[in-house]
C-alpha positions in Angstrom: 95.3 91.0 84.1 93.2 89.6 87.0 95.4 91.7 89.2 94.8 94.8 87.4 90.9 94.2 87.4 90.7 93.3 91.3 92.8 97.0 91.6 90.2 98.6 89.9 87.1 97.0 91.5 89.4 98.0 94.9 89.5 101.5 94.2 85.8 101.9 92.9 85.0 100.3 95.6 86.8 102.9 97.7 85.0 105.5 96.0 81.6 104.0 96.4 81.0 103.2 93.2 80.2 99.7 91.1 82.4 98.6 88.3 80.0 95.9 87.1 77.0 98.5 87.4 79.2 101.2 85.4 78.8 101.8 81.8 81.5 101.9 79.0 81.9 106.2 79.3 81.8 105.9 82.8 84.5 103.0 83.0 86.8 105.0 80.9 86.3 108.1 82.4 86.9 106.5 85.9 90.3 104.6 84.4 91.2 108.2 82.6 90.5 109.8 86.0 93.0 107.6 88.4 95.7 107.3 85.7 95.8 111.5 85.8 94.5 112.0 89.1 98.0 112.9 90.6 98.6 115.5 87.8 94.9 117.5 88.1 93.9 116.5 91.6 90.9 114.4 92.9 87.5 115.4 91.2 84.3 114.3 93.2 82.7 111.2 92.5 
């Protein structure tokens, strides 16, 4: 579990944003967004 949570801090990191400073929506939407992102392409953060 710690892995998975340092992955995602890496890659909102790498996108300029803040996990800690991310609400619930916003958390889920980002997590929603990298699990389909290969399928629908990149959207703009």
């Amino acid at each position: 579990m710690k892995y998975a949570e340092s992955k995602v801090r890496e890659l909102c990191a790498e996108r300029g944003l803040d996990w800690d400073a991310m609400t619930e929506d916003e958390r889920l939407y980002f997590i929603d967004d990298i699990v389909h992102e290969d399928h629908e392409g990149n959207r703009a953060y």
